[in-house]
N, C-alpha and C positions, 0 to 999 in steps of 0.2 A: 054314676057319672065318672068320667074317667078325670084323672089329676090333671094337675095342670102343665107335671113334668112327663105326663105319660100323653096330652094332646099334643105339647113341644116334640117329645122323640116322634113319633107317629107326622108329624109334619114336617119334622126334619126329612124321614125316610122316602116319605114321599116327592118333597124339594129335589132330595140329591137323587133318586134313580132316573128320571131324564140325563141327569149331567153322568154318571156311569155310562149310560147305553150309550151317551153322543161318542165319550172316550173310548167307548171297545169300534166303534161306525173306526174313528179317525186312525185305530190301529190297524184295523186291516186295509182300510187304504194304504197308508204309510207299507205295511209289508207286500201288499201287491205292486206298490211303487216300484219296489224295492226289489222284489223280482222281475219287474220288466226289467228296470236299468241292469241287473245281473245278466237278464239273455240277452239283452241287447249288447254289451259289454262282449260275455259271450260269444254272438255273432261276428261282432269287429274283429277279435283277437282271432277266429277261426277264419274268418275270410283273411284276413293278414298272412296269417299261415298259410292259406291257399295258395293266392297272389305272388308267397314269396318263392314258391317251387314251380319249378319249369317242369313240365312233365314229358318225356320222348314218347311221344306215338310212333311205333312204328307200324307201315303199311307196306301192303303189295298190293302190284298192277299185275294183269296177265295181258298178254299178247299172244293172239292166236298167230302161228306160225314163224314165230319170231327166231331170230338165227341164235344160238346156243349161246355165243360169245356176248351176246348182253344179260344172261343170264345172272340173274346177283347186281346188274348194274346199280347201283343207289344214289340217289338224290337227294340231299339233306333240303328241305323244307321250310324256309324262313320267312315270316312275314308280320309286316301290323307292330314294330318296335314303338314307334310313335315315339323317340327317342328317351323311350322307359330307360331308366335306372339300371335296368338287368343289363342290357346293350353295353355296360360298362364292366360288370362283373366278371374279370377273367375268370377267378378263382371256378366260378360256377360255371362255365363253360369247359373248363380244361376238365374238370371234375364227368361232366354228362355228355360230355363225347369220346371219355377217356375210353380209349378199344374198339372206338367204334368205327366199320368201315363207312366211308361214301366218295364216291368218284366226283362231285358237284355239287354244289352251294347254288339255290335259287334263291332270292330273297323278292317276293311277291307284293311289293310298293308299301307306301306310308311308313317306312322305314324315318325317316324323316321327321320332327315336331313340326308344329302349324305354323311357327314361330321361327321356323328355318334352323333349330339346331339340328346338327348332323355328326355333334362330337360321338352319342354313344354309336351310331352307327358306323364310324367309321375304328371306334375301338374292339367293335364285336368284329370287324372287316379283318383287322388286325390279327385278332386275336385266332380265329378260325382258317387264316393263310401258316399261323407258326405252328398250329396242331395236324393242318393238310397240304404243306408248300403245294402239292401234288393237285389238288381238288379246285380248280375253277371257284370263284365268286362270280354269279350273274343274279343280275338286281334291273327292274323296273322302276318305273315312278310309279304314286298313290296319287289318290284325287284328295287328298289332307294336309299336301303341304307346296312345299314350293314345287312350281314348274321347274322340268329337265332342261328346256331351250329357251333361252330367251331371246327374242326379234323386236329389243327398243334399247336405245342406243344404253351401255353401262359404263362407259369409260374405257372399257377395254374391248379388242378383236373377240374376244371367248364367245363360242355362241353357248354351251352348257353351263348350267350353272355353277356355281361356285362347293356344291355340296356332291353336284354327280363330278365335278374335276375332282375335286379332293377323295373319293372313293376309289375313282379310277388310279392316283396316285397310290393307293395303298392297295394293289393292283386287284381292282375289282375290275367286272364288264359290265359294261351297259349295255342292256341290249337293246337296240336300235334297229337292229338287223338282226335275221339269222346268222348263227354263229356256230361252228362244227366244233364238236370236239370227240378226239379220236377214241377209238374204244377196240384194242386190237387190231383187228384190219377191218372193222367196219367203224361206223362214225353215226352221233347222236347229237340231233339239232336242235337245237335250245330258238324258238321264233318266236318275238313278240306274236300274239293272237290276232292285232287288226291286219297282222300281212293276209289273215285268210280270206279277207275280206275285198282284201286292196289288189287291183290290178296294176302290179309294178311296174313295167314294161310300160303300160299304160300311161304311167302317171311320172316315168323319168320323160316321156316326151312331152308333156304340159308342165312340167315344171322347167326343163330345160326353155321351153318357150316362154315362159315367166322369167327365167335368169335374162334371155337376150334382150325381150321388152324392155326390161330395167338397165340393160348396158347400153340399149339403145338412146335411153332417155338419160341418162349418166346419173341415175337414182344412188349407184355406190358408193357417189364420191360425198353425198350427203351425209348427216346426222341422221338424221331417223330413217331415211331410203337405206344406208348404208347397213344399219343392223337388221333390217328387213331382208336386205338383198345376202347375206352373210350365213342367217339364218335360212334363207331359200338356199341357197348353194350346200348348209349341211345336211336339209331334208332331202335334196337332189343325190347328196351323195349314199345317204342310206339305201334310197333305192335301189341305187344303182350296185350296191353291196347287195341287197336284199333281189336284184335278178339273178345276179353272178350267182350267188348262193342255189339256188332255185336250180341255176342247170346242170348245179356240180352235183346235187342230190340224188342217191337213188334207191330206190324201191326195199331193198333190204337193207336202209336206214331207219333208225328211228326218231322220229319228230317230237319233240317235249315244246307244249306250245304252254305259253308264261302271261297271266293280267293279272290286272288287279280288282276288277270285277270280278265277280263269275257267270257263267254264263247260264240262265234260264233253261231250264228244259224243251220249250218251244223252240225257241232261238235255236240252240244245237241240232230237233228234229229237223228242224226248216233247213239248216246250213248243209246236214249231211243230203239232204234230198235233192239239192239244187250243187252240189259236190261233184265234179266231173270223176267220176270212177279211172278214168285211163290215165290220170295226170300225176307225176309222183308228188306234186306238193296241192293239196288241196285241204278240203277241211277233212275228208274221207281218211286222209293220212296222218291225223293225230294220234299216237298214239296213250298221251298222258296229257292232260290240260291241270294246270296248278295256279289257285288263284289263293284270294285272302278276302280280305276289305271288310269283312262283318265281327272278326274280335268275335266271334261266338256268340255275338248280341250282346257282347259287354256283360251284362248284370243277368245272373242266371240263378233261375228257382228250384233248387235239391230236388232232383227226382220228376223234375215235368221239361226243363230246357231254359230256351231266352225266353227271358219276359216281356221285352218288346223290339222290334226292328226297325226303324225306321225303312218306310215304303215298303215295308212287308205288313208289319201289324205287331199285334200280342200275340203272344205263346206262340210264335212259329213252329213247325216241326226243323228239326236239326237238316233235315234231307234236301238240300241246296242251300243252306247255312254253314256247315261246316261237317268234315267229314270226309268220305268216299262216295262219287256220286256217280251211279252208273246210266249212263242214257244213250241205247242202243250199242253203238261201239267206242263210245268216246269214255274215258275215266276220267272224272275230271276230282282231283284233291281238293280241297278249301281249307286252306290252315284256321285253327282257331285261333292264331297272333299269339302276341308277346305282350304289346301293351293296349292301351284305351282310345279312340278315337276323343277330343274334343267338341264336333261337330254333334258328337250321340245327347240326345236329352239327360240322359241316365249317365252320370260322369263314372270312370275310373270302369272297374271290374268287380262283379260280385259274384262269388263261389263260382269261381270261372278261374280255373288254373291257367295261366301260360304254356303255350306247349310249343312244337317244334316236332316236324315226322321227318324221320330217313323214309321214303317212298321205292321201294326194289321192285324190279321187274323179274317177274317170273315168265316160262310160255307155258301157253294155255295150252290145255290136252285135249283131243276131239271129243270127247267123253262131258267136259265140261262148258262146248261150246254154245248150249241149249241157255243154261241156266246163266252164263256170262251176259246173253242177248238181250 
């Protein structure tokens, strides 16, 4: 029979190894804890690092038969601020364009916060005229923040907003109209994209008939007629920029057509097919289309792409996301942005650097005209 100090030990041993084995269970949770929280740690501090570097893409366009003197032309590429933090950062601008050529500044809408700030936008405006007096600023609107024109009464005559005035001040362009600018002795035109759409001509005679309705009825001398009618009179006048432009143009120009969309692959076949070939401004005559609006899908999975789109889906492919996107004769760029839309499910950016492309025009060789189509 065993003692009574050797049944005690023997019952002891028994007692305490449950209470061991639960202690070794709770330490390895505890250290696998402990390594999640570290990758995850981890991950923040390397997306942080991401997010905090603007990266230069740069791209080229070809153009078949294009005249030699646009050769080298470049485009600097800006879009999707969403009035980020960077927008303010001279140091880091002076630094990532320091040496670098571009004849024009696009900035591709949502430049702007939801919220209507417009300070960093108009510091990057700033900042980008002291590094290029020389280089154009032309800038759209986004579908993310405040409207360009406003048609209800604000206290003042102003028909544009108080954010597109204040950029224009720090002499940005809006573009509203086609807008030339010179390049040697030929000239390259920057056109909002619905002009390809819009029968000008057409629509200064229905608008003009809309402005006399209203004088007729003395709608201007109102409150609310008044900024309606004020607001008709500046869409009136667009157009009437956007025919003039139209006749001045010609054929060994080249066309830089600017949204903030992008445009579908359908859409584009449809447009070139239904495109008068003989016309020099039609949809046949773009020669670079540059848009923005998707931030790259915001939140991005290492090595597969965006994780989700909105009205696209999950895992998009990058190929009318962002990028260079060739569809038949049209190039059309998509900047991956600078900052995050609000509107996205998915806030801010994840392992999705900010970037920015100078876009150059090169002419295309007959040799390579198979494989551009």
């Amino acid at each position: 029979m065993l003692g009574v100090n050797e049944m005690g030990k023997r019952k002891s041993d028994y007692i305490f190894a449950p209470e061991k084995q639960k202690t070794g269970r709770g330490g390895c949770l505890l250290t696998m804890l402990g390594m999640l929280l570290a990758v995850i740690l981890a991950g923040l501090l390397l997306n942080q690092a991401v997010n905090s570097h603007v990266a230069l893409l740069e791209e080229r366009v070809s153009v078949m038969g294009m005249d030699k003197t646009f050769e080298g032309f470049t485009v600097l590429h800006i879009s999707d601020l969403h009035a980020g933090p960077v927008g303010s950062d001279m140091e880091l601008w002076q630094s990532l364009l320091k040496g670098k050529a571009f004849q024009a500044v696009v900035m591709t809408g949502d430049m702007v916060g939801s919220d209507g700030n417009y300070e960093p936008m108009l510091t990057l405006i700033h900042t980008l005229k002291q590094l290029k007096p020389e280089a154009p600023v032309y800038f759209v609107a986004g579908d993310d923040g405040p409207a360009p024109v406003i048609s209800t009464p604000r206290g003042t005559p102003e028909v544009l907003a108080d954010w597109v005035l204040a950029a224009q001040q720090e002499g940005a362009i809006y573009l509203d109209a086609p807008v030339r600018q010179e390049a040697g002795k030929r000239a390259v035109w920057f056109v909002p994209e619905y002009l390809y759409d819009v029968d000008a001509a057409g629509m200064v005679k229905s608008l003009t008939k809309q402005k006399e309705d209203m004088e007729a009825l003395g709608q201007q001398y109102e409150a609310e007629g008044g900024a309606s009618y004020r607001a008709l009179c500046y869409r009136l006048d667009a157009m009437e920029r956007a025919v003039a432009a139209q006749q001045e143009m010609l054929s060994t120009d080249l066309q830089i057509a600017v949204t903030h969309v992008p445009l579908i692959q359908d859409y584009i076949r449809t447009s070139l097919e239904w495109a008068d070939e003989e016309k020099v401004f039609s949809f046949r005559t773009i020669n670079l289309l540059l848009a923005g609006h998707y931030c790259g899908g915001q939140w991005r999975v290492p090595g597969m792409g965006a994780l989700y789109v909105p009205d696209i889906g999950w895992l998009p492919p990058d190929d009318g996301l962002m990028g260079m996107q060739r569809v038949n004769s049209i190039n059309q760029y998509i900047s991956g942005g600078l900052g995050a839309s609000e509107a996205h499910p998915l806030k801010g950016r994840l392992f999705n650097s900010p970037s920015i492309t100078p876009v150059s025009y090169t002419h295309l060789r007959a040799h390579e005209t198979l494989r551009h189509l």
